[in-house]
C-alpha positions as CSV (number, residue, x, y, z in Angstrom):
1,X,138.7,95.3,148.7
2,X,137.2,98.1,147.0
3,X,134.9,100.3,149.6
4,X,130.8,100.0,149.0
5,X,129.2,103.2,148.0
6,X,126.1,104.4,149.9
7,X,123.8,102.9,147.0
8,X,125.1,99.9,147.8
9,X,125.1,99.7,151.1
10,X,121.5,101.1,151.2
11,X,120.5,98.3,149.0
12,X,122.3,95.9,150.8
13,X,120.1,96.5,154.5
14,X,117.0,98.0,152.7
15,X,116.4,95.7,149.3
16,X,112.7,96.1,149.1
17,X,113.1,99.9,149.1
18,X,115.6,99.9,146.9
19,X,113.7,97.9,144.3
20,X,110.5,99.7,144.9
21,X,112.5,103.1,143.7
22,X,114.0,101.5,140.5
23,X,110.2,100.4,140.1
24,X,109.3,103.8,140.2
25,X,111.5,105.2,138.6
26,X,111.2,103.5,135.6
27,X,107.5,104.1,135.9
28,X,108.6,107.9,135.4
29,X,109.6,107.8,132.5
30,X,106.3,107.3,131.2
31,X,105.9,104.7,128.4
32,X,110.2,104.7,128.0
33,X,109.9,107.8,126.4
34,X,113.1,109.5,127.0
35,X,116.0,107.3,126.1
36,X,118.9,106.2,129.0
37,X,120.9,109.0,127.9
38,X,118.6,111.7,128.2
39,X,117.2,110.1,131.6
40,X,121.0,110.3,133.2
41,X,121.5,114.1,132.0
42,X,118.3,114.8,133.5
43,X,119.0,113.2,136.9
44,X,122.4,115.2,136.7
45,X,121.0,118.4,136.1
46,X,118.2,117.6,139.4
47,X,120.3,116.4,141.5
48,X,123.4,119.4,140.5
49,X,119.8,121.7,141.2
50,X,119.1,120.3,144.5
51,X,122.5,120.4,145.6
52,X,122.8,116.5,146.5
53,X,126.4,115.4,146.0
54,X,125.8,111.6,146.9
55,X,123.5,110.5,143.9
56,X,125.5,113.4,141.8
57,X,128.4,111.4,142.3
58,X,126.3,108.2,141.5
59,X,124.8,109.6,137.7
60,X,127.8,111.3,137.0
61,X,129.7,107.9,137.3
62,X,126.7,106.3,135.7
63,X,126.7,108.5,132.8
64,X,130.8,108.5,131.9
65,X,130.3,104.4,132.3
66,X,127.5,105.0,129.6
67,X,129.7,106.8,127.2
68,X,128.2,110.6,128.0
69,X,130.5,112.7,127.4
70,X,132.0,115.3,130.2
71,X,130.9,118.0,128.2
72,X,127.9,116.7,128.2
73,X,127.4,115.8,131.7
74,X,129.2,119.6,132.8
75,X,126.3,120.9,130.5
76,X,123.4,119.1,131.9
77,X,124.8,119.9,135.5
78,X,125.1,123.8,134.8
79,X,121.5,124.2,134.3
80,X,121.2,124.1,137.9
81,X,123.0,127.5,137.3
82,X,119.6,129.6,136.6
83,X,118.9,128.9,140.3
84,X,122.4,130.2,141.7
85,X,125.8,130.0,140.2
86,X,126.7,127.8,143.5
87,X,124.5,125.2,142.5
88,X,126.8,124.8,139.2
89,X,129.9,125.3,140.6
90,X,129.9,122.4,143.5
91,X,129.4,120.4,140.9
92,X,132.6,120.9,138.7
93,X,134.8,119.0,141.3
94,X,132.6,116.3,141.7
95,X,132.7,115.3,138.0
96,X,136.4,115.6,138.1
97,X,136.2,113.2,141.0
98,X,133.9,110.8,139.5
99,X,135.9,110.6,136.1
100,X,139.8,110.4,137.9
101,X,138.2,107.2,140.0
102,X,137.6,105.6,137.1
């Protein structure tokens, strides 16, 4: 049996939260604007900039499922890089993680 990822158990004990940020979060992208693509690269590069490695691991997955690219998503992640050249770098082995698993 395949182990849950935090997402999934989060939604699993907290479903009304869960929904209530997928509400929001398509509320964000104000009128649908930005197409899925750009939304993922975007989340990548936020998430590589604040340093979170649990919903990296998420939108990178998300985004090679989608058909982005790794050079694309190893783009979007190294903006994070005009901050600090850390921010970029933990990122490297989590897309090589995220892209072996599947």
């Amino acid at each position: 049996m395949a182990r849950k990822n935090v997402w999934q158990i989060f939604n699993e004990e907290t479903p009304g939260i869960t929904a209530a940020w997928e509400t929001m979060s398509q509320a964000i992208n104000i009128d649908g604007c930005l197409d899925e693509k750009t939304v993922i690269l975007l989340r990548i590069a936020v998430y590589s900039a604040i340093r979170d490695p649990i919903a990296l691991r998420h939108f990178v997955g998300v985004g090679l499922k989608a058909g982005i690219s790794k050079k694309e998503i190893k783009s979007a992640a190294m903006m994070a890089t005009g901050i600090a050249v850390t921010y970029g770098e933990m990122v490297m082995p989590i897309i090589q993680e995220v892209e072996e698993s599947l």
